[in-house]
N, C-alpha and C positions, 0 to 999 in steps of 0.2 A: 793782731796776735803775732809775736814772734817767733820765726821758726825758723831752724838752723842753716848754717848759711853757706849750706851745699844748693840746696833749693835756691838761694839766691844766684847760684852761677847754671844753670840749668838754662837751655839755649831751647827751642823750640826749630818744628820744621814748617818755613813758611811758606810753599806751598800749599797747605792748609787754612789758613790765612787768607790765601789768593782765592780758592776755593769758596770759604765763606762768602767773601766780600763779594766775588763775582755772584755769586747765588740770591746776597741781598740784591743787587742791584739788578739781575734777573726776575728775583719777586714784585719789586718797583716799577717794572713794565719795560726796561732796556733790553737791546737784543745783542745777548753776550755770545760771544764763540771763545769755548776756554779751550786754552792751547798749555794751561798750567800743572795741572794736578795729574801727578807719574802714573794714570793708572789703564791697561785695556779700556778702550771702546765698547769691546764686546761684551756680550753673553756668556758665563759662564755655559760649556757646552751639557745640552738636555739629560746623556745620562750619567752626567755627575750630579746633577740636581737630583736625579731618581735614585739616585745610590742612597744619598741623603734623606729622600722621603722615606725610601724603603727602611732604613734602619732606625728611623722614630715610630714607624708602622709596625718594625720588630722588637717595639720595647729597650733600646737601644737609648736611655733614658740618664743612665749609673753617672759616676765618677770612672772615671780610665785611672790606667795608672801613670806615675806620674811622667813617667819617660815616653808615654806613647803605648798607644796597643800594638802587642805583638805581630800583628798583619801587618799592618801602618807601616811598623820600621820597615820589615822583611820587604814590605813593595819600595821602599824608599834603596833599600839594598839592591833589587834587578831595577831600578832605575838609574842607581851610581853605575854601574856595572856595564847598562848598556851606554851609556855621555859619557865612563870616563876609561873602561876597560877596567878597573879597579873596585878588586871583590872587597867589601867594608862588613864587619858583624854587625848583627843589628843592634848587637849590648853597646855600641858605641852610637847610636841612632837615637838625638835628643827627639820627639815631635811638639812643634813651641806653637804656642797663638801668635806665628806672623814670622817675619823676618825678624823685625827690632828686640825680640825679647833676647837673641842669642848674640847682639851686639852689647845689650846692658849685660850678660849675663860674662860675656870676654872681657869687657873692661874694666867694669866692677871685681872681675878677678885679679887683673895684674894693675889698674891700677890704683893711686896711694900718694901722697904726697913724697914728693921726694922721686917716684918716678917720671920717665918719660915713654909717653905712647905716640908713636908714629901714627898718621893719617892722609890719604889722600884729598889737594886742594888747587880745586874746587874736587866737593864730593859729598857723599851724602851728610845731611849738614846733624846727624844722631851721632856720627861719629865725635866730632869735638863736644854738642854738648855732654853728653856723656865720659868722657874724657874729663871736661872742667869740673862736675857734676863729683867726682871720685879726688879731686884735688894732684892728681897727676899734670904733669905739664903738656899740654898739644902741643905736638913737634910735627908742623905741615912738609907736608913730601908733594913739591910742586907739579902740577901736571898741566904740560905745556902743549898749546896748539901745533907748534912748532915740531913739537914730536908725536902729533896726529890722536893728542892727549891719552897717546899711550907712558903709564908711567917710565920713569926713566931707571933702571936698575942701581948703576952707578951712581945716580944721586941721592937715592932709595938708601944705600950702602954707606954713604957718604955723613949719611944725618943719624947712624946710631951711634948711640956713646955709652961707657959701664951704665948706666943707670935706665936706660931702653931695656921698658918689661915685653914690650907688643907691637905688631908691626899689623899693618891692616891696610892689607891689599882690596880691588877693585875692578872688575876687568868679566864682562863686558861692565862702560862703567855708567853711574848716573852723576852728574847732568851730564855726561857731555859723548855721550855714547863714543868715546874710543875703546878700543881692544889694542890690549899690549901682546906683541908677538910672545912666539914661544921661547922664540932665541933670547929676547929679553929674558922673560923670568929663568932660563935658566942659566942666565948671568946673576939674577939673585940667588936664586937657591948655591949656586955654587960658593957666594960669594958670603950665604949666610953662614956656612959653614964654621966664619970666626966667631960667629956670636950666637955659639948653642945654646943659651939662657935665653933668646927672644924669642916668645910664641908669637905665632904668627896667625891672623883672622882674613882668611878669605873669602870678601860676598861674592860667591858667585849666584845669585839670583837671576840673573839675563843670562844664563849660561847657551841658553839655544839660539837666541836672538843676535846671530852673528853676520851678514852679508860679506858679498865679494871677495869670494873664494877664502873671510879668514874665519877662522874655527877657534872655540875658546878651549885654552889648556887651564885644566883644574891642576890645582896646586898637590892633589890628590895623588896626581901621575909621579912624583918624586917622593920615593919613599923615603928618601932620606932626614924628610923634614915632620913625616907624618907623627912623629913621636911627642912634638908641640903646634900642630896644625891644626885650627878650627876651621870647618868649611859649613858657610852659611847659605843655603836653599832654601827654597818654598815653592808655594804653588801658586803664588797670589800672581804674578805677571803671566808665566805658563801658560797658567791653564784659565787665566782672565777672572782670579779666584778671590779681588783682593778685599772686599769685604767680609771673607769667610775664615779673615784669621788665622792661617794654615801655612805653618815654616817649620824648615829640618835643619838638622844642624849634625854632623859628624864631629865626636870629639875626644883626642886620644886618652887615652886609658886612664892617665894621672889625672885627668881633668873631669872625666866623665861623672862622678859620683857627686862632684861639686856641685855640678851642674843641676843635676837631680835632683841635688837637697832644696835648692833655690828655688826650683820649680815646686816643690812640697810647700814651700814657705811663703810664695806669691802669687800664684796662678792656680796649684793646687794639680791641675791634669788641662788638657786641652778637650773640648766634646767631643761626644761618640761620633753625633751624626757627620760633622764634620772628616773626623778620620776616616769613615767607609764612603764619603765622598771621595777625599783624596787617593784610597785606594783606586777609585773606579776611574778618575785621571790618568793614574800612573801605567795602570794595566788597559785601559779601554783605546779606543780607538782614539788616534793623534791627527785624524784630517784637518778636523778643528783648527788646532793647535799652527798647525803646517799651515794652513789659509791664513791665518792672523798674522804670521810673521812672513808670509807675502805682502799683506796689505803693509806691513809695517815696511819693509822694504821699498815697496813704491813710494809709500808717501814721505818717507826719510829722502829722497830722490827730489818730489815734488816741492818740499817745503824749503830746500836746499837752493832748487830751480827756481823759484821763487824769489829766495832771499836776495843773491845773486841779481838781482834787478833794482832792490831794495836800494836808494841813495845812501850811503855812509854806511852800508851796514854787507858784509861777507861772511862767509860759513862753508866751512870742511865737510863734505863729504862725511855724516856716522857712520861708522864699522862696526853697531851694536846698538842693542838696547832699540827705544823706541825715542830717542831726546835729538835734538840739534842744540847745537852750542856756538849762539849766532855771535859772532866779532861786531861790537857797534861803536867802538873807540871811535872811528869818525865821524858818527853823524855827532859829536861836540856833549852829547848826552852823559850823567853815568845812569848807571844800570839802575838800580832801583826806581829811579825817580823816572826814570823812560819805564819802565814796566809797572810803574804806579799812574802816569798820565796815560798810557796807551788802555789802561785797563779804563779809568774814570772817563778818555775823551774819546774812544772806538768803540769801548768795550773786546777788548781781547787780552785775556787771559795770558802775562805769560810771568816768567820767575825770575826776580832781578841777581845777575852773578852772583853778587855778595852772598846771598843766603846760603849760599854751599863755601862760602870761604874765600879770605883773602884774596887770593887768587883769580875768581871769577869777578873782579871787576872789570870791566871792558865789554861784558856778554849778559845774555839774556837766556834764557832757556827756553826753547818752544818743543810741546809734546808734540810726538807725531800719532797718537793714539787719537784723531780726531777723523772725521769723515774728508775725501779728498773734495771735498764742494766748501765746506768750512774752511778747510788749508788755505785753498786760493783767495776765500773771501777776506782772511784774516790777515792774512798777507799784505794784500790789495787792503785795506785799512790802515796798516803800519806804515806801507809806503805812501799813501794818501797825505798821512798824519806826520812825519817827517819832511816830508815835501812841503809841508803849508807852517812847519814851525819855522 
C-alpha cells in the first residue's frame, strides 16, 4: 500500500536498533555489556514511584488537559527558576510524553518546503529526520572535536540565509557530550540579532549533567531572544525517568496555542499519574539525582582512561551528558561497520558515528550510564578485538 512520500524520507533513531539487536542476541545466550542505548542505569528514585502509586490510589484515572495540569507546569516554573534564575508563566509551560514530541512539534511548525532548518552534526539523529520528514532542507552546523564539540557561534551564523526558519541548538549535547561556553552563545545571541525571523529550539535536556567546573547556560538567560525561543526539558535523563514518557517545553507566546492545538490532535493530554510523579521529582529530595551524576562523572573519567589505551582509537574528555565520543579514524575502521563487528564479535553495545550525522564519521558513541566493572570489561573487549583484527 502506498503512502505519501514524507513517510518515505522519515529517518529513525539507531540506537534502538542497537538495543534490539543486542537483546536478541542476549536472549540467544551471549553475554552482551550494552554501552549503546542513551538512557540512566538507574532506578527511577522510590518516592517518585509512590507519587505515582499514590495518585492511581486517588482515582487520578481522567484525561488532564491538554497543556499539562496546573501543578505540573507551576513545579516546572520553580524548577526553571531555580537552573536558570528565570521566572517563566506556567500558560507558556507545554507538559509533552517525552522530549521528541516538542522537537516534532518545532519543526513541523517552521518547517516546509522551500525552507531551511539548522541542526547540530553529529547530533541527535530526530532532528534531521524530522527536518526531511516536513520537506524542509537540513542545513548541518558542524560540531568539531577540535572545538571540544562545543558548537561553534560564528559558523552557527555563517550557515543562515533569508530562507532559515529555525535554528536548533544542543548543549549539554548528545552523542558527544560537549558544552559550549557561555561566551559562545553569547556570540550567537548577539549575532542573531540580524536574523529576527529565525526561531530558535534549545534541547536543554542534560541541563544538570555538567563537570569540571563548567555550568550549562539556558538560552532562557537572554531575553532578548525569548520572544521566538523554544526550550526543550524533561525528566527522562534527571530524574532516570525515561520510560515514563515525561517532557516540558517553554514556548513564547505566538507559538504557545499552536502547540496546544497539536497536542489536542495527537496525544490528546499526557497521564495523570505520571505528572504527580514528576511533581514529586521536581519538589522532593535531589540526593538521588546528585549521586547519579557523580557516578556519571566518574565513569565519563573511566571510560575516557580506558579508551586512551585502546590501539587506534582517542577521546576528549566529556564536559556533559553521560556519552563519550570516541575518535577511531586510526584504527583503519569506519564507524558503523566497527560498531556492528564489535557488537556481533564481543558483544558490546555501542553507536556507529554516522547515525547522529555526517559528521560523526571517524567515532563511535559509548554510554557511560553502565556499571564501572562493565566499562572496563567492555573496553578490555574493544581493545582485545582491534588488536587481533
Amino acid at each position: 500500500m502506498k503512502t505519501v512520500a514524507a513517510f518515505d524520507r522519515l529517518g529513525e533513531e539507531n540506537a534502538f536498533a542497537v538495543l534490539a539487536r543486542a537483546a536478541a542476541l542476549q536472549a540467544s545466550g551471549r553475554d552482551i555489556i550494552n554501552l549503546g542505548i542513551g538512557q540512566p542505569d538507574f532506578k527511577t528514585p522510590a518516592h517518585i514511584v509512590e507519587a505515582a502509586v499514590k495518585a492511581l490510589r486517588d482515582g487520578q484515572h481522567g484525561y488532564t488537559p491538554a497543556n499539562g495540569l496546573q501543578p505540573t507546569r507551576e513545579a516546572v516554573v520553580r524548577r526553571t527558576l531555580t537552573t536558570t534564575g528565570v521566572e517563566v508563566s506556567a500558560d507558556r509551560v507545554m507538559i509533552m510524553p517525552g522530549g521528541k514530541p516538542t522537537m516534532f512539534a518545532a519543526i513541523i511548525m517552521f518547517g516546509e518546503p522551500g525552507a531551511e532548518i539548522l541542526y547540530p552534526d553529529p547530533g541527535f539523529p530526530i532532528y534531521r529526520s524530522m527536518i526531511d520528514y516536513t520537506g524542509a532542507t537540513a542545513v548541518p552546523v558542524p560540531i568539531r572535536e577540535e572545538n571540544g564539540f562545543a558548537f561553534s557561534a560564528e559558523e552557527t551564523l555563517s550557515l543562515i540565509t533569508d530562507r532559515t526558519r529555525l535554528l536548533i541548538v544542543n548543549s549539554p549535547a548528545n552523542p558527544t557530550g560537549g558544552v559550549t561556553p557561555r561566551a559562545e552563545i553569547e556570540k550567537l545571541v548577539a549575532g542573531l540579532e540580524k536574523f529576527p525571523d529565525v526561531a530558535i529550539l534549545s534541547d536543554e535536556i542534560y541541563d544538570v549533567m555538567t563537570y569540571d567546573g563548567e555550568t550549562h547556560t539556558s538560552l532562557l538567560t537572554f531575553p532578548e531572544i525569548r520572544d521566538r525561543l523554544i526550550v526543550l526539558n524533561g525528566w527522562s535523563k534527571t530524574w532516570a525517568m525515561t520510560g515514563w514518557r515525561m517532557g516540558w517545553s517553554i514556548w513564547p507566546d505566538g507559538l504557545y496555542d499552536n502547540v496546544r492545538k497539536l497536542a489536542v490532535n495527537c496525544w490528546s493530554c499526557v497521564n495523570a499519574p505520571s505528572q504527580f510523579a514528576g511533581i514529586a521529582a521536581i519538589d522532593g529530595p535531589q540526593d538521588e539525582v546528585e549521586a547519579m551524576i557523580a557516578s556519571f562523572d566518574r565513569r565519563r573519567r573511566l571510560v575516557t582512561e580506558k579508551l586512551e589505551g585502546v590501539n587506534g582509537v582517542s577521546c576528549i574528555l566529556p564536559k556533559g551528558a553521560f556519552y563519550a565520543f570516541a575518535n577511531i579514524r586510526d584504527t583503519g575502521w569506519k564507524s558503523k561497520k566497527l560498531a556492528s563487528a564489535l557488537l556481533e564479535e564481543t558483544g558490546v553495545a555501542t553507536v556507529g558515528g554516522p547515525d547522529f550525522g555526517t559528521f560523526g564519521e571517524g567515532y563511535i558513541r559509548l554510554s557511560c550510564a553502565a556499571s564501572d566493572e562493565d566499562i572496563v570489561a567492555a573496553i578490555g573487549r574493544i581493545d582485545g578485538f582491534l588488536n587481533a583484527a
